[in-house]
N, C-alpha and C positions, 0 to 999 in steps of 0.2 A: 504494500500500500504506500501511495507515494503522495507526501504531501503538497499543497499548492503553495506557492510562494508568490504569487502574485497581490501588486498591491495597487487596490485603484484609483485613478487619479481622477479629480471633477475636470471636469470639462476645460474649465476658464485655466487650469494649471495646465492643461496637456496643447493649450493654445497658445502657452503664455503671456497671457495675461496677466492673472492674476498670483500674489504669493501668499497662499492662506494663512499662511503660522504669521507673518507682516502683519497683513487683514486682520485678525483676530487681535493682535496690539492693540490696531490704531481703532479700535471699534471697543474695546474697553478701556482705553485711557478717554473715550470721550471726547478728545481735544479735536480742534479745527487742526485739519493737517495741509500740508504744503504738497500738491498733486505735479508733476512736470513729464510735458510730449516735445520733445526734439524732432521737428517732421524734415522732409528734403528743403524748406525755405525759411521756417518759422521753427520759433521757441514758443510753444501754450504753458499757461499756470495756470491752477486754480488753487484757491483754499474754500476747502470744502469740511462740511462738517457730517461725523454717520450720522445716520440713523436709520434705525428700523427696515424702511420702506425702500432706502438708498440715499446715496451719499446728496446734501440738499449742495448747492454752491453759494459761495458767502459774496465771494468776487472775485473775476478771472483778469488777467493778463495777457498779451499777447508781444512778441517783437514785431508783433504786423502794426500793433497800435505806436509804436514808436515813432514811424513813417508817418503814418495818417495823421497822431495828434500834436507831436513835436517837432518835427520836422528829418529826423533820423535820417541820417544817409549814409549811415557806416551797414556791415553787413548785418542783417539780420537774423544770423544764428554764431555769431561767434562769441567770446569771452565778455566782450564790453556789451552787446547785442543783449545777452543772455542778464547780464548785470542789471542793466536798467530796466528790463522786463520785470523782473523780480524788486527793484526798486518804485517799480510804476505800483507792483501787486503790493508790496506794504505799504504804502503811500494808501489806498484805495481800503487794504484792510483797517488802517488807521479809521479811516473817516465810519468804520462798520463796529467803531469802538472795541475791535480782534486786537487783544494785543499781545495773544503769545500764539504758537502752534507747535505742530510736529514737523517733521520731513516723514513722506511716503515715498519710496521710491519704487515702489511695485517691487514686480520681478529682478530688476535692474540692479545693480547693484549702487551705491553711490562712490562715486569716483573722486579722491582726492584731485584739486584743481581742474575738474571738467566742470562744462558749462551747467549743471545743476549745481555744485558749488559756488557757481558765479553765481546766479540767479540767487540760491539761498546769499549770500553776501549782501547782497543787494537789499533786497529783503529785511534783512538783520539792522544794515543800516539806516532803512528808512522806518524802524521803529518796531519792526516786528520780533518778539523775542522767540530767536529760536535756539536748541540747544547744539550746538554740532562742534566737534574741536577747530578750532580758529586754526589749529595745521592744514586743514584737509582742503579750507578755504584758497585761490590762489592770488598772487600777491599783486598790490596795489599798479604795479605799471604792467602789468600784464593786464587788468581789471579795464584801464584808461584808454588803451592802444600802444601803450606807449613803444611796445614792441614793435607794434606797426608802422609808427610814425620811424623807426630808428633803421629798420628793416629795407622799409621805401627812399629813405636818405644815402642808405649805406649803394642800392640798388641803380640808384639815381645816377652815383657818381662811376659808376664800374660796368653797369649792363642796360646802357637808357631803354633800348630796344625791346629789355625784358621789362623793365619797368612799367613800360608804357601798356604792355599786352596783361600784366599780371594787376595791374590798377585803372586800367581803361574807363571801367565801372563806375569807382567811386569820381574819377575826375569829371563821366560824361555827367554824375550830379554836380558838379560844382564843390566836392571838397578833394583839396589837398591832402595828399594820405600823409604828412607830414604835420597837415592838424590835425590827425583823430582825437590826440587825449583834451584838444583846447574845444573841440568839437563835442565830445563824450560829455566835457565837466559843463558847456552850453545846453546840452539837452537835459542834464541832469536836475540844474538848477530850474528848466522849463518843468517838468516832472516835479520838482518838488514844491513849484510852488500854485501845481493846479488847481483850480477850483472845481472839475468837474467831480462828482460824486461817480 
């Protein structure tokens, strides 16, 4: 007689989607949690609170609303992109009187200095307390462009040719990839000093 060793898996794991023993946390700690989707163009947030019936949303985020409401014309899914998505979102959870949460990062795992550490930074700074090691977070000129601006300087002077094919984009808006971080700390202060609800 031989026994079964098989073990079943729900649906939403075998899809991944979802990571139940996660789920089951963040569904009895209660707290509004910090949700994040990296798609092929955009960074989505939301904080979202359980319950019962399904997860309600308190207030979402986008790096698409970067563009739309502030004027954004850095790229919209990278480190600085990612920042003030997550900056827009505590900004917005402020006003919904949220003033702490979790990080959920599903199935995923959370990535020391990838772009859901940016976003959580962001986040953090613009009032929302979340708890995460401040290592894992990645560092301030990385966060601004500053790599970028240094990057496109360095590029400028030694491969104009690549320069030009590798920043086409941001020049055909009108920014200088040598101003992102004076650009970034421009949008940021737009961002913080919104009025819309």
């Amino acid at each position: 007689m031989t026994s079964s060793h098989y073990v079943h898996l729900f649906r939403r794991r075998r899809e991944g989607k979802t990571d139940y023993r996660k789920r089951k946390g963040v569904i009895l700690g209660k707290s509004p949690f910090v949700s994040v989707h990296v798609s092929g163009r955009y960074i989505y947030s939301q904080l979202l609170k359980p319950a019962p019936a399904g997860d309600l949303t308190i207030v979402s985020a986008s790096s698409r609303d970067l563009v739309k409401k502030f004027g954004w014309k850095g790229s919209t899914k990278n480190l600085p992109g990612a920042y003030l998505t997550g900056y827009y979102l505590g900004q917005l959870a402020g006003k919904q009187n949220i003033k702490k949460a979790i990080v959920y990062s599903g199935v995923g795992r959370f990535i020391h200095g990838s772009r859901i550490a940016s976003l959580i930074n962001g986040a953090k700074d613009a009032g929302l307390e979340i708890h995460v090691d401040d290592e894992s977070l990645p560092d301030e000129d990385r966060i601004s462009g500053k790599h970028i601006a240094e990057y496109s300087q360095k590029l400028e002077k030694e491969h104009k040719d690549k320069h030009g094919q590798i920043f086409s984009r941001l020049v055909s808006l009108g920014l200088n990839p040598s101003d992102y971080p004076s650009h970034f700390e421009s949008v940021k202060g737009k961002i913080g000093s919104n009025d819309q609800s």
